[in-house]
Structure formats: C-alpha cells, structure tokens
VEXNU-204734 format. One line per 10 residues: number of its first residue (from 0); their letters; for each residue x negated, y negated, z of N, C-alpha, C, CB. Coordinates in nm, 4 decimals, decimal comma, padded with zeros to 6 digits. Glycine has a CB too. Layout:
NUM> A> X:Y:Z:X:Y:Z:X:Y:Z:X:Y:Z  ...
//
This chain:
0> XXXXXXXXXX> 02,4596:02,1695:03,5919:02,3836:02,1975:03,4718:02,4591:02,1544:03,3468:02,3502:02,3448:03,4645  02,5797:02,1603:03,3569:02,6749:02,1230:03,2368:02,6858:01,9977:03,2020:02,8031:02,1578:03,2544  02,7370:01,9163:03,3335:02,7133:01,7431:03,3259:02,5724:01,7102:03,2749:02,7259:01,6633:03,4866  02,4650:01,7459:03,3086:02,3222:01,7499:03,2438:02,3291:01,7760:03,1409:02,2299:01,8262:03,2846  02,3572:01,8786:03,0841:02,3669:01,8922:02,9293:02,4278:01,8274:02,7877:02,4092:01,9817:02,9265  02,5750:01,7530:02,9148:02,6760:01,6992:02,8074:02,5610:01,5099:02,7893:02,9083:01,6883:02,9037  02,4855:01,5448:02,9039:02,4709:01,3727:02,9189:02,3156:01,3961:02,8414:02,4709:01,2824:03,1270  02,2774:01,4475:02,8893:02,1714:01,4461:02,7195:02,2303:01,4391:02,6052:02,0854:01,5778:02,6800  02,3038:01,5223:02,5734:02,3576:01,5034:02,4076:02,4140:01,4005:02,3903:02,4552:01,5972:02,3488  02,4993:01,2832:02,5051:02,5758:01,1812:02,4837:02,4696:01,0879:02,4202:02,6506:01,1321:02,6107
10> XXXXXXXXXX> 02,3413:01,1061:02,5763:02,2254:01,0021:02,5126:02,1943:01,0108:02,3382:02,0675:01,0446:02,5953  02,1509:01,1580:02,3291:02,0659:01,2065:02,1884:02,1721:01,1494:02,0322:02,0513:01,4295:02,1946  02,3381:01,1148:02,1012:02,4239:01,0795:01,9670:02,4274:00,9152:01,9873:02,6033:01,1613:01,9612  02,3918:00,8981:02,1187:02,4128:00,7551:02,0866:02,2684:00,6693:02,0196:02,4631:00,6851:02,2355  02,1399:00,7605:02,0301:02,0387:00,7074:02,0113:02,0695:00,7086:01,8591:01,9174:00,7699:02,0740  02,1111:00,7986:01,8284:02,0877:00,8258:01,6912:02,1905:00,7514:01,6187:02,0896:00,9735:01,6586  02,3210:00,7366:01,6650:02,4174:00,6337:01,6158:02,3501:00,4738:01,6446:02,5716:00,6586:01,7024  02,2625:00,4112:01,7036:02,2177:00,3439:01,7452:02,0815:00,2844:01,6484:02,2136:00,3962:01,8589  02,0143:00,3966:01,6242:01,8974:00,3824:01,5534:01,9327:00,2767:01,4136:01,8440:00,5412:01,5139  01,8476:00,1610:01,3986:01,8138:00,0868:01,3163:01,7733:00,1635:01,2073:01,7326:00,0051:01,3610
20> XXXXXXXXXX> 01,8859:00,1305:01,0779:01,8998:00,1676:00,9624:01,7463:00,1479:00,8233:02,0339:00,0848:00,9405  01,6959:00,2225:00,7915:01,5457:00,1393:00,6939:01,6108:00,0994:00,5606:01,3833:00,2674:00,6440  01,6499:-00,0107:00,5439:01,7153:-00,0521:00,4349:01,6583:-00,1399:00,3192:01,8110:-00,1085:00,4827  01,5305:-00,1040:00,3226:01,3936:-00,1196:00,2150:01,4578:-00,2776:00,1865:01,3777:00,0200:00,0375  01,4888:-00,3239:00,1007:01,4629:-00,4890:-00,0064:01,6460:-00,4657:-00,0042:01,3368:-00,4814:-00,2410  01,6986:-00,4091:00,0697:01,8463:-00,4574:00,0732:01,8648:-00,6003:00,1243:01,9317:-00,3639:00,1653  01,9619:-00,6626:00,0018:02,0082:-00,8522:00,0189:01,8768:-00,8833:-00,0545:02,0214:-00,9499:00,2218  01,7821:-00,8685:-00,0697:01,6772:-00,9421:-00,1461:01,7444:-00,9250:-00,3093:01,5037:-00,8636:-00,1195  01,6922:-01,0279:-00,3777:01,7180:-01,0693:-00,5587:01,6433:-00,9659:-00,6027:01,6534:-01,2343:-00,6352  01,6508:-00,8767:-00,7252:01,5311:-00,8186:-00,7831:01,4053:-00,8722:-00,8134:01,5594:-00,7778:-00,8796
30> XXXXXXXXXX> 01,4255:-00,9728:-00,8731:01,2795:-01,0470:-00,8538:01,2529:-01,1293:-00,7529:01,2454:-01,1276:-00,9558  01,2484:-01,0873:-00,6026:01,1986:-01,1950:-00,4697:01,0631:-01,2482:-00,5169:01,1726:-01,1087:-00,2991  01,0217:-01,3642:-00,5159:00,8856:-01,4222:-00,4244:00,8237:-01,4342:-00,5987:00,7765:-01,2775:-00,2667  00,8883:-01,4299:-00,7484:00,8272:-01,4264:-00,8394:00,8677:-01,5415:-00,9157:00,8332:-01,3136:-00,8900  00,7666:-01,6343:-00,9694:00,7754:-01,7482:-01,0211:00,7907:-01,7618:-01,1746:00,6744:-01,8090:-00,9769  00,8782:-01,7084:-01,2233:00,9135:-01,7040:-01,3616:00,9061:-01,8154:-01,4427:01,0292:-01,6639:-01,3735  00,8317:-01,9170:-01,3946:00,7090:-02,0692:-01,4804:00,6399:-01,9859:-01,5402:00,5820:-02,1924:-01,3760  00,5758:-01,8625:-01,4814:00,4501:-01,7684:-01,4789:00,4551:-01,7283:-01,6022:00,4442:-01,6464:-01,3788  00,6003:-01,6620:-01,6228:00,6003:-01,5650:-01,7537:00,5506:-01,5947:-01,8574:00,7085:-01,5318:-01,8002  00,4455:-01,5088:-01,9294:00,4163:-01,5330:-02,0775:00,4652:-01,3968:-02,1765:00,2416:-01,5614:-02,0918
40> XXXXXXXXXX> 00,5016:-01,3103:-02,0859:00,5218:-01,1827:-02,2097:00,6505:-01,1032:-02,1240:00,3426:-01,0504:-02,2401  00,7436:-01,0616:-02,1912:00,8358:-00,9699:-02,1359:00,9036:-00,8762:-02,2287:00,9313:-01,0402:-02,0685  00,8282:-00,7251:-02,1818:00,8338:-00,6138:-02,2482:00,9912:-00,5166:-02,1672:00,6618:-00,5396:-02,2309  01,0333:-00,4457:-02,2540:01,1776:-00,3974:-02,1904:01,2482:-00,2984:-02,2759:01,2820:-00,5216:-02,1715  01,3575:-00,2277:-02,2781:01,3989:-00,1018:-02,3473:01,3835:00,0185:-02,2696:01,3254:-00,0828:-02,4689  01,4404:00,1281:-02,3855:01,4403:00,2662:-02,4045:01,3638:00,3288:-02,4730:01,5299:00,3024:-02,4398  01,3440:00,4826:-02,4385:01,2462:00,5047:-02,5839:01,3410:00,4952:-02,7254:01,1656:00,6835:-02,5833  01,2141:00,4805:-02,7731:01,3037:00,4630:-02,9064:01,3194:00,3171:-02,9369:01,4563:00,5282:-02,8910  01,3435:00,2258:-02,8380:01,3971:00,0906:-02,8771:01,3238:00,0196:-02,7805:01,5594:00,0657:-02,8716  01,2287:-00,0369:-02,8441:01,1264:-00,0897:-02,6963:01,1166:-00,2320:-02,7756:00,9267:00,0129:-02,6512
50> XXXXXXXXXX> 01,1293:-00,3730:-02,6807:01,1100:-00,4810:-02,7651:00,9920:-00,5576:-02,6747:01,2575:-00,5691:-02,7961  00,9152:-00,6365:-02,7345:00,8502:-00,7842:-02,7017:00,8581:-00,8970:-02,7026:00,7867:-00,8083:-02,7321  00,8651:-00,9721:-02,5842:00,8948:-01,1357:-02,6317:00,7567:-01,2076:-02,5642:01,0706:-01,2163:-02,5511  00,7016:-01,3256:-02,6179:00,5929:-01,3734:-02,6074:00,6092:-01,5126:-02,5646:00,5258:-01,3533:-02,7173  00,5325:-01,5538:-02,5477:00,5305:-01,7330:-02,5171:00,3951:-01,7662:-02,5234:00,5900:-01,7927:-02,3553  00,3471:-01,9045:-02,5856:00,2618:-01,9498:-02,4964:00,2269:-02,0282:-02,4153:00,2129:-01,9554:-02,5193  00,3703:-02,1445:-02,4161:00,3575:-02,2596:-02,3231:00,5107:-02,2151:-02,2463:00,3430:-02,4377:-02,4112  00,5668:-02,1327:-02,2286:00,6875:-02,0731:-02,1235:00,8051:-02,1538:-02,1894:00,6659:-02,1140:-01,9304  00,8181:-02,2179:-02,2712:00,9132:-02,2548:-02,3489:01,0058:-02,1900:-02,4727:00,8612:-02,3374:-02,3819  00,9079:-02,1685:-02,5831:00,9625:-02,1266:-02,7195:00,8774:-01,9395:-02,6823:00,8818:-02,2598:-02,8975
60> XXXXXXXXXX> 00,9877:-01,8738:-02,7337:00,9527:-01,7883:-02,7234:00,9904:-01,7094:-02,8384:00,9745:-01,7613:-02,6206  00,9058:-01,5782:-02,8897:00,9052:-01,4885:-03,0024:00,9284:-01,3354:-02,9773:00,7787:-01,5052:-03,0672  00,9487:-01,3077:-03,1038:00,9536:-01,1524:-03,1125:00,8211:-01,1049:-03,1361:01,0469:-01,0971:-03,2260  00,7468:-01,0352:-03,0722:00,5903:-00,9603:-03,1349:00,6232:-00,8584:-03,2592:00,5005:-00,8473:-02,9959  00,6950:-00,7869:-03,2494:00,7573:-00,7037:-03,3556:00,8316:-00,7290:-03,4325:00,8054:-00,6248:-03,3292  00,8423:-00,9169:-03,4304:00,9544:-00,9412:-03,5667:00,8313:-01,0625:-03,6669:01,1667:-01,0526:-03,4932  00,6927:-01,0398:-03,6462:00,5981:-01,1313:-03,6804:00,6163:-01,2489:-03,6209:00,5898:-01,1488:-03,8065  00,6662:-01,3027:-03,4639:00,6284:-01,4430:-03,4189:00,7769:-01,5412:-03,4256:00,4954:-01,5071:-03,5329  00,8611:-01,4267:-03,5273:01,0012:-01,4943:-03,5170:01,0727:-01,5433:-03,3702:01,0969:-01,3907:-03,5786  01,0978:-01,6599:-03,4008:01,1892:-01,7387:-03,2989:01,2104:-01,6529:-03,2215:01,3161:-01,8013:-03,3382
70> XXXXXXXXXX> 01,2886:-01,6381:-03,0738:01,3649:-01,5935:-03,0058:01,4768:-01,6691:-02,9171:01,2948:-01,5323:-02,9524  01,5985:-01,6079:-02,9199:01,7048:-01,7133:-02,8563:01,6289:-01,7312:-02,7226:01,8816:-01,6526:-02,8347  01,6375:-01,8612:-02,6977:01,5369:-01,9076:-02,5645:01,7064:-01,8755:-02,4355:01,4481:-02,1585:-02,5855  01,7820:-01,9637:-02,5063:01,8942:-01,9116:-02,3856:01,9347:-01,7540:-02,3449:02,0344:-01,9691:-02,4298  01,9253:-01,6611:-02,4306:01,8899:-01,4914:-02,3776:01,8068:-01,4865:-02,3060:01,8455:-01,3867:-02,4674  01,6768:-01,5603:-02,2960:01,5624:-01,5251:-02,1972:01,6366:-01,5864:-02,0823:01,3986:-01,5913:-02,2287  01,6582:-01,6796:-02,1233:01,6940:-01,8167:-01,9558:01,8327:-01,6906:-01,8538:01,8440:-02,0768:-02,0529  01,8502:-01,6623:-02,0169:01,9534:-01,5790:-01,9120:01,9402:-01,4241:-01,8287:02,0733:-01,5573:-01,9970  01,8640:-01,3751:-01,9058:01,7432:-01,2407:-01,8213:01,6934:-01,2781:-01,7351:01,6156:-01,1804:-01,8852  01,6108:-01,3658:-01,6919:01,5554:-01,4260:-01,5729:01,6001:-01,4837:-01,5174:01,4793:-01,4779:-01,5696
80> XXXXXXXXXX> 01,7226:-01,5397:-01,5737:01,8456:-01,5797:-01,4457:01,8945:-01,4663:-01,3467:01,9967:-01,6293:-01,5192  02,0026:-01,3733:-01,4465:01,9911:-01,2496:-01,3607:01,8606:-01,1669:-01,2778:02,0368:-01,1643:-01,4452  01,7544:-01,1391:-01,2984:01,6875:-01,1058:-01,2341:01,6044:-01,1647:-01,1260:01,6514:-01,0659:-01,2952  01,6932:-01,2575:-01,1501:01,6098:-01,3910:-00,9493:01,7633:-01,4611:-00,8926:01,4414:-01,6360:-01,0192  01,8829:-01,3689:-00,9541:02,0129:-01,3923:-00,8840:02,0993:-01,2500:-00,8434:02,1037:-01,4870:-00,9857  02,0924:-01,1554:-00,9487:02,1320:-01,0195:-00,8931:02,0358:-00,9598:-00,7404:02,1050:-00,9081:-01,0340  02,1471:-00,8799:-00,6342:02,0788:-00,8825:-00,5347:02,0655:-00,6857:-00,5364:02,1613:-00,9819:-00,3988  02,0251:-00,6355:-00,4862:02,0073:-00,5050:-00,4481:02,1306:-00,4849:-00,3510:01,8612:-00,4793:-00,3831  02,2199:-00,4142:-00,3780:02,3549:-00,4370:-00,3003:02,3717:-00,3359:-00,1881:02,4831:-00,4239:-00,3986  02,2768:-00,1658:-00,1942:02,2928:-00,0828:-00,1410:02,1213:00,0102:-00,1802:02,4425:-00,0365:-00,1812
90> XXXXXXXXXX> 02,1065:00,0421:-00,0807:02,0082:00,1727:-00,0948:02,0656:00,2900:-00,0965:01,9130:00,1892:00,0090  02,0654:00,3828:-00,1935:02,0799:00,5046:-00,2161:02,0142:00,5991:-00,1991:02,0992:00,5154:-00,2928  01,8585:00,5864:-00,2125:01,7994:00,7109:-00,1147:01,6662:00,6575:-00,1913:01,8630:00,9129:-00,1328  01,5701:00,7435:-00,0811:01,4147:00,7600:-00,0991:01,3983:00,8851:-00,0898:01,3213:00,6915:-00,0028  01,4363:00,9623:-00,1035:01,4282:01,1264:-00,1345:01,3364:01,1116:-00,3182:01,6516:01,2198:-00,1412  01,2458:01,1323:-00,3281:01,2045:01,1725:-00,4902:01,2327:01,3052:-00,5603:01,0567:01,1671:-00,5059  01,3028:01,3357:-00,5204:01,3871:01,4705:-00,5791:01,5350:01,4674:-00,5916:01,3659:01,5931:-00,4880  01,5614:01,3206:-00,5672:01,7155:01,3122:-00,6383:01,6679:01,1679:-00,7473:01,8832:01,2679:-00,4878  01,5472:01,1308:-00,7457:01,5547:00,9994:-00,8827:01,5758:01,0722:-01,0153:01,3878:00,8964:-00,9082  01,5405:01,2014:-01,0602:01,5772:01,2541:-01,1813:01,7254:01,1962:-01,1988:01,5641:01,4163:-01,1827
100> XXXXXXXXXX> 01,8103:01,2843:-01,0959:01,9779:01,2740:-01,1502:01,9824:01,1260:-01,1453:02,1177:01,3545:-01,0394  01,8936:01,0213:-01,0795:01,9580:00,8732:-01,0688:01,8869:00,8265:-01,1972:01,9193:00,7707:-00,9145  01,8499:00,8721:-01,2902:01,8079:00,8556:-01,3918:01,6534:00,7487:-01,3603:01,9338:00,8048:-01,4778  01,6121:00,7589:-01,2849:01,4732:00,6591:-01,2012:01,3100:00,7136:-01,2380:01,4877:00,6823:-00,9947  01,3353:00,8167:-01,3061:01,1859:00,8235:-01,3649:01,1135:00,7914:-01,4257:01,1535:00,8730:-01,3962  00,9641:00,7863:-01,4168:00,9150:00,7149:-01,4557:00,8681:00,7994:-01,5913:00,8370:00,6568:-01,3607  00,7995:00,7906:-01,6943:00,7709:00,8738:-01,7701:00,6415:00,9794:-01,7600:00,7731:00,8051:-01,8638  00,5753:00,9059:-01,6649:00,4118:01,0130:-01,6103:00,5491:01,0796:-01,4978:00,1958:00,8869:-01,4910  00,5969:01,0758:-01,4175:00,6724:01,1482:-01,3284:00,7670:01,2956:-01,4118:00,7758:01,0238:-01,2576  00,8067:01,2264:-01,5360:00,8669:01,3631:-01,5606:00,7595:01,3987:-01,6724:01,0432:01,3670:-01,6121
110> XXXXXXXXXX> 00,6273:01,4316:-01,6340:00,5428:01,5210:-01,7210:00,4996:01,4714:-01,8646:00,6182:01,6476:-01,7397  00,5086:01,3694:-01,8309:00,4856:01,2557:-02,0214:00,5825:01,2302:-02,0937:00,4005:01,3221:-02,1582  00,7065:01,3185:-02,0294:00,8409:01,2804:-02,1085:00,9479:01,2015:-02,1234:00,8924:01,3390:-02,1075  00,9875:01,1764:-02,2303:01,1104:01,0702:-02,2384:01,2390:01,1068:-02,2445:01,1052:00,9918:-02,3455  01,2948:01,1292:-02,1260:01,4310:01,2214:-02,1102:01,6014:01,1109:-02,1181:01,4103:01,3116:-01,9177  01,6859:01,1164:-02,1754:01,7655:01,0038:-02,1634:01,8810:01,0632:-02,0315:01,8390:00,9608:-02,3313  01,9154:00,9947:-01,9242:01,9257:01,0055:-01,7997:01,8346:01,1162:-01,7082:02,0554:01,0233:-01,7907  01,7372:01,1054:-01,7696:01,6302:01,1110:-01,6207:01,4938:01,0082:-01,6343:01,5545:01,2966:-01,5974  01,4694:00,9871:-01,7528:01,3601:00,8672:-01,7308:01,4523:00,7429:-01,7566:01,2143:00,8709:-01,8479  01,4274:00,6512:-01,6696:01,4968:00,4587:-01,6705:01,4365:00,3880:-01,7773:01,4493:00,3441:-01,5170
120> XXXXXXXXXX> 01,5335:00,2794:-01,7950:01,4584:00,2086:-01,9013:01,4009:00,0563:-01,8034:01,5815:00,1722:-02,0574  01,2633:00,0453:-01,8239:01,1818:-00,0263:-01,7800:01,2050:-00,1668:-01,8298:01,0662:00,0268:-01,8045  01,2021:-00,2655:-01,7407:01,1358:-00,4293:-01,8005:01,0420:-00,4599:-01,6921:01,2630:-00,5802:-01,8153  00,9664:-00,4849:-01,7723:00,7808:-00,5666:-01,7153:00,7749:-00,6979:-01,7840:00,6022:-00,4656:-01,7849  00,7316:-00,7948:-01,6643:00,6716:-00,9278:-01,6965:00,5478:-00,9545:-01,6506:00,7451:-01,0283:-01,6530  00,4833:-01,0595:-01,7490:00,3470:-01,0226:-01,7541:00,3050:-01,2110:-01,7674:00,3008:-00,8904:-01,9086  00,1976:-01,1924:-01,6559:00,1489:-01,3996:-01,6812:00,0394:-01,3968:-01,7981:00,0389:-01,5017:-01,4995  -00,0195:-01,5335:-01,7574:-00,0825:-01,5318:-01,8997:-00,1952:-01,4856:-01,9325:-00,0953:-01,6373:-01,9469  -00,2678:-01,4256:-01,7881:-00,3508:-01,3334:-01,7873:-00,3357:-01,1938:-01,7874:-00,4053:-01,3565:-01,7112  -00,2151:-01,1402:-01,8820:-00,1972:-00,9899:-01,8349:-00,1573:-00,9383:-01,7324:-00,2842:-00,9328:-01,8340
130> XXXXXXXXXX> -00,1408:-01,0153:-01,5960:-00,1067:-00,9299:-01,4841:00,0057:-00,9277:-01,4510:-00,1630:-00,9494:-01,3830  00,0949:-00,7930:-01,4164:00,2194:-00,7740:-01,4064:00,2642:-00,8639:-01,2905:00,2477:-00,6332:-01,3932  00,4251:-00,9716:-01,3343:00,4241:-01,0152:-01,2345:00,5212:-00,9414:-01,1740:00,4292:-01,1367:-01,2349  00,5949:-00,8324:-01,2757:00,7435:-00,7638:-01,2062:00,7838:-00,6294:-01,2997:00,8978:-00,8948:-01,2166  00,8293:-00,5194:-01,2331:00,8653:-00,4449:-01,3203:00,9440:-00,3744:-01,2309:00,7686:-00,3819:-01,3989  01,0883:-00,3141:-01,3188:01,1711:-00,2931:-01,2409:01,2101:-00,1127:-01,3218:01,2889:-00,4354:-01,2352  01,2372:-00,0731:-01,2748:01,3475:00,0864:-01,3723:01,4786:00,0642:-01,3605:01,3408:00,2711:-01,2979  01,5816:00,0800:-01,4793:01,7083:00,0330:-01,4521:01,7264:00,2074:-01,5115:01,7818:-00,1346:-01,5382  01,8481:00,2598:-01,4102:01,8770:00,4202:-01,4154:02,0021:00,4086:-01,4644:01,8719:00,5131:-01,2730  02,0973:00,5065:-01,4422:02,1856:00,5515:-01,5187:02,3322:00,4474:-01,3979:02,1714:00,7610:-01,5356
140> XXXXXXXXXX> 02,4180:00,4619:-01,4738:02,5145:00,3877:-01,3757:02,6026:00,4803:-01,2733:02,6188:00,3027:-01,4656  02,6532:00,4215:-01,2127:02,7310:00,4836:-01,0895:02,8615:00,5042:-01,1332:02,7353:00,3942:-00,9579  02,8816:00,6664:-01,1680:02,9774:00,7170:-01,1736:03,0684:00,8074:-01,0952:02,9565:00,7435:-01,2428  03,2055:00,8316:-01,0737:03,2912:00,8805:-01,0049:03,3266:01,0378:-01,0492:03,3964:00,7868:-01,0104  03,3948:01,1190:-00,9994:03,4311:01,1958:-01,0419:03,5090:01,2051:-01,2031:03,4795:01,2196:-00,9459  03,4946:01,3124:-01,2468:03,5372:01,2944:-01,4093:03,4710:01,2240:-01,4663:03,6579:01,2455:-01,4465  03,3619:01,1737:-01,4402:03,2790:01,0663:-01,4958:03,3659:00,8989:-01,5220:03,2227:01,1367:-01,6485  03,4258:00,8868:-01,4847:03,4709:00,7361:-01,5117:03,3936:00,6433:-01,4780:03,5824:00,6973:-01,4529  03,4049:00,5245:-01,4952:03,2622:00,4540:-01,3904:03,3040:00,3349:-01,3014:03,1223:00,3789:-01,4951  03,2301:00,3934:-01,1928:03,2660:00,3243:-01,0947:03,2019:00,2044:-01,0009:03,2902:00,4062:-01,0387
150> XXXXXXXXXX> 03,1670:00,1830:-01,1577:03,0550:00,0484:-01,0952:02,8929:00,0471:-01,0227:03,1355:-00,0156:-00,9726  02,8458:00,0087:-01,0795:02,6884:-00,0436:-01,0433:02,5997:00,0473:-01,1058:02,6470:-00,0463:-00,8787  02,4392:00,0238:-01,1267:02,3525:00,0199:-01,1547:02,2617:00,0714:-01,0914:02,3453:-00,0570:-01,1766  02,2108:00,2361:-01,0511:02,1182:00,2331:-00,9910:01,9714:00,2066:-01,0508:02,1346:00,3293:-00,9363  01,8641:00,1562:-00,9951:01,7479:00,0695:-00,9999:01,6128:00,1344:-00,8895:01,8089:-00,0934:-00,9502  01,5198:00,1006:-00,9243:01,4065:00,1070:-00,9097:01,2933:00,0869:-00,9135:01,4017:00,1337:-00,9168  01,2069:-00,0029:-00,8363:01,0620:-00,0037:-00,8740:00,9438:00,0860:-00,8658:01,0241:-00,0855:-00,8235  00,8869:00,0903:-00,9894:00,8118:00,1673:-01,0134:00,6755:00,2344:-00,8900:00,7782:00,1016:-01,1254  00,6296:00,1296:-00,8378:00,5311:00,1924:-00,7629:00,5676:00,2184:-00,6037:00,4086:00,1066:-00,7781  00,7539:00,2054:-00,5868:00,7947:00,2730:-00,4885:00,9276:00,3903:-00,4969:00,8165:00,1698:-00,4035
160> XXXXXXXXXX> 00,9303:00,4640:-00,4025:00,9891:00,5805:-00,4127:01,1578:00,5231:-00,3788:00,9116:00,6993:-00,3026  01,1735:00,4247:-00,2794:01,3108:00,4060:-00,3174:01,4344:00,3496:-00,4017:01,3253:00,3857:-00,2618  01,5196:00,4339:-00,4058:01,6393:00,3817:-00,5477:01,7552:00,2932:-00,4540:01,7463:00,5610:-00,6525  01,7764:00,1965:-00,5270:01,8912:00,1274:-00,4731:02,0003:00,0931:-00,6086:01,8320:-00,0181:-00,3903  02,1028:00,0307:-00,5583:02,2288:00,0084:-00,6346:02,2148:-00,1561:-00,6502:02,3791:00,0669:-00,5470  02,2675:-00,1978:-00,7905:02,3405:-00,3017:-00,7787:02,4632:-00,3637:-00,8392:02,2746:-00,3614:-00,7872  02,5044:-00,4361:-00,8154:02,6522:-00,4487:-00,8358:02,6763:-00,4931:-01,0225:02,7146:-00,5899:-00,7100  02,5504:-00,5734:-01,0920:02,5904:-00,6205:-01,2164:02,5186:-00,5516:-01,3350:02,5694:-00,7642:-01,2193  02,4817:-00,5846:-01,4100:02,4383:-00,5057:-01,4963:02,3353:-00,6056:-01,5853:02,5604:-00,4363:-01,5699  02,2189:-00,5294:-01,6071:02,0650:-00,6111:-01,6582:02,0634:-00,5886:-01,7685:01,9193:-00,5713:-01,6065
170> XXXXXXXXXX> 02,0585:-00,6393:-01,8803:02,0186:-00,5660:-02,0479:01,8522:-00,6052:-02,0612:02,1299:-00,6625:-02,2162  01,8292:-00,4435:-02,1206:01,6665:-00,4866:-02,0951:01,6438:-00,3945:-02,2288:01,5666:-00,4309:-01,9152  01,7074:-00,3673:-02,3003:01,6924:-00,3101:-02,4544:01,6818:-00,4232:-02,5614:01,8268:-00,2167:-02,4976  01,5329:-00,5043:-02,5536:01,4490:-00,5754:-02,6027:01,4831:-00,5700:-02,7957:01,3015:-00,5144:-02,5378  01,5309:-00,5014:-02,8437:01,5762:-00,5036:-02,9511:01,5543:-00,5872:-03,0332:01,6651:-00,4949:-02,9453  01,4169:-00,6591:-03,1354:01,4614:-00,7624:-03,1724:01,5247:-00,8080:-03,2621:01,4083:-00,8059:-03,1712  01,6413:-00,7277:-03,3333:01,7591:-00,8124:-03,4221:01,8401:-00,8680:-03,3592:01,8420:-00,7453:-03,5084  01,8313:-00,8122:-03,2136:01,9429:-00,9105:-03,1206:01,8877:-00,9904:-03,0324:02,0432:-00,8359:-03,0318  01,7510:-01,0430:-02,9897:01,6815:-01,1092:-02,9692:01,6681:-01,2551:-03,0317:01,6076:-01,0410:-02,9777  01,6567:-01,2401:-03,1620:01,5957:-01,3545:-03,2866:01,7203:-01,4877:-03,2491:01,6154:-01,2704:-03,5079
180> XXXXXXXXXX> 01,6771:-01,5864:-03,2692:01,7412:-01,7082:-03,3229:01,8218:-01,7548:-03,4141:01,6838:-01,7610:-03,3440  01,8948:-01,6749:-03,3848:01,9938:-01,6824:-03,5511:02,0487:-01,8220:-03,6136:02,1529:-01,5941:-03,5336  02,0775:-01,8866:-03,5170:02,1001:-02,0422:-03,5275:02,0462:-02,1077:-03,6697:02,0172:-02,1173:-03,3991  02,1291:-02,1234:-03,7463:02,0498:-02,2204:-03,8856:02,1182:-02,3565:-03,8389:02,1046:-02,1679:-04,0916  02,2305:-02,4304:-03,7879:02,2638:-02,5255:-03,7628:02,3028:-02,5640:-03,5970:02,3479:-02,5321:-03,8523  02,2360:-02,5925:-03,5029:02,2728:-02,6236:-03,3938:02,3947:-02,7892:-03,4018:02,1210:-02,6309:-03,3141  02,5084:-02,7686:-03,4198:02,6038:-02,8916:-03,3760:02,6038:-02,9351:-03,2469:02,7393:-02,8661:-03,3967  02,6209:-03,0930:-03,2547:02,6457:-03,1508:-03,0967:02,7979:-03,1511:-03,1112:02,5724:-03,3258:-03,0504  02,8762:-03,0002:-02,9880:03,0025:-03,0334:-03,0319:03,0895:-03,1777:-02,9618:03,0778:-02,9003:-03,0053  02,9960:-03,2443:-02,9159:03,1004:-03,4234:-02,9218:03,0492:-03,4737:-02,9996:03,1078:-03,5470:-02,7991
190> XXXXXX> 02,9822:-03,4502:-03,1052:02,9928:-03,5611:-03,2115:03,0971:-03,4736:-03,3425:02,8035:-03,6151:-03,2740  03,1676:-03,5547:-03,3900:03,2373:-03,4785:-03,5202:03,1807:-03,4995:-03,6217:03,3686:-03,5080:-03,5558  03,2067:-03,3871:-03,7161:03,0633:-03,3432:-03,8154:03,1499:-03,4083:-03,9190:02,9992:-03,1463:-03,8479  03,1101:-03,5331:-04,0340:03,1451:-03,5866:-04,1396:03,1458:-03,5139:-04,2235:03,0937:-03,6729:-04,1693  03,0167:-03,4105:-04,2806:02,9804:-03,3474:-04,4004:02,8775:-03,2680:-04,3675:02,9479:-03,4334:-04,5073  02,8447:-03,1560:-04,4396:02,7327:-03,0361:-04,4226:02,6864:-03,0510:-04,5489:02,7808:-02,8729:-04,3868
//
C-alpha cells in the first residue's frame, strides 16, 4: 500500500513538474502582426499629460494640441521602432487582483478612476479609418526590495487579463513641448558651413 502511494505522488509531481508552462505572447514584439505604414494617429500619456500626434500621408506628422505644429518625425520612427523591436521578456501573472499593485489598470477597471501606480499609462494607434490598430498599458516598473529598481517594465494589453515584463523602457507621455520640431536649421554635417 505504501509503494502505491509513494508511486502515485511520484507520478502526480512529475506530471505537474512536467506540465507545459501557458506563457501567453512570451518572445513575441509588443506590436506582433501590426503594420505601422497603417498609422495615422497615435494617442499616449498619463492623466494629466495626454498627447496627440496625427498624420495624413504616414510621413509628416503633428501635434493635435499644439494647432497642427510639426512633430519630430525621428521620435515617432523611434516609438514604433521600439514597439515592433522590444519583446515581452517574462509573464508575470494573469491573476486580475494583482494588476492594481502592477500598476495595469485600466481606468473603467478601477471605478472611473485615475490612480498614479494603479491605473497604466496607455498608447493607442489608430489607421486612417479610426480603427485601433494597437494599444498597450505600460505599469509601474520592477522594483526590488527598498525600492531600488531592478529593471523592467511591467505591461499590458488592455482587452486581456495577462501582465508581462519587459526588459526596456517605452515613453508614451505624448507631451507636446517635447514632441514639436524644434529644428530651425537642419546642417549636412559633411558639408562645412561658410556663413549663417
């Protein structure tokens, strides 16, 4: 009866040490399978600091809230770089009763409210018909004891329950004084400048 007993439980730890891990969009880019030609609008921030950038031919792009002003096109190139090269590095849980502390809420989730580390700050992209092509929640970062930080980013999409980690860091506080084109003179630095 004992050998029977020990050899069930051997089975029941090895099944379970054994069992195939559910590791949701782990190794996938944050933006998989999304064609960022598409983009015409990309909304992003905190409360409080929520920005717009516009396009209409996916080239030159603006501030909506700065009246149509320029926007550095290489900041965009570089947001949508990271977000179709950063990968999801780790899943941290699908429990919805630990996204509060991962700062992953959505703002209808915590009751209409805008909490700073428990609601995420959102970026949505949008084609030229309005339809979302991506939207992500970026949460609070991964910290160690004593709070020091110990690297990464936990993350989330909105119309699913699991939070994952990633290793770099997204700026999605749309801001547009730091957005705009500040550029009054673009130099070619191999040519040498005679006179201004």
């Amino acid at each position: 009866g004992t050998l029977l007993v020990l050899a069930v439980a051997a089975f029941s730890v090895s099944r379970w040490m054994n069992a195939p891990e559910d590791l949701g969009r782990v190794g996938q880019v944050l933006m998989a399978g999304v064609d960022t030609a598409a983009a015409r609008r990309i909304e992003g921030g905190s409360p409080g600091n929520k920005g717009t950038l516009v396009t209409t031919d996916g080239s030159t792009w603006t501030g909506a809230e700065e009246h149509e002003f320029p926007v550095d096109t290489k900041k965009i190139k570089s947001l949508l770089l990271k977000l179709t090269t950063v990968k999801l590095a780790h899943k941290a849980t699908d429990d919805p009763a630990k996204l509060a502390e991962l700062g992953l809420l959505t703002q209808e989730e915590n009751g209409g409210k805008l909490e700073k580390n428990k609601t995420g700050k959102l970026v949505a992209i949008f084609d030229k018909d309005n339809k979302p092509l991506f939207r992500l929640i970026l949460g609070n970062d991964r910290v160690a004891a004593g709070s020091m930080a110990f690297g990464g980013t936990f993350v989330r999409y909105p119309d699913e329950k699991a939070a994952y980690l990633i290793s770099d860091s997204v700026v999605v506080d749309l801001r547009p004084q730091d957005w705009i084109d500040t550029v009054v003179l673009d130099l070619d630095a191999d040519k040498a400048v005679q006179s201004v």
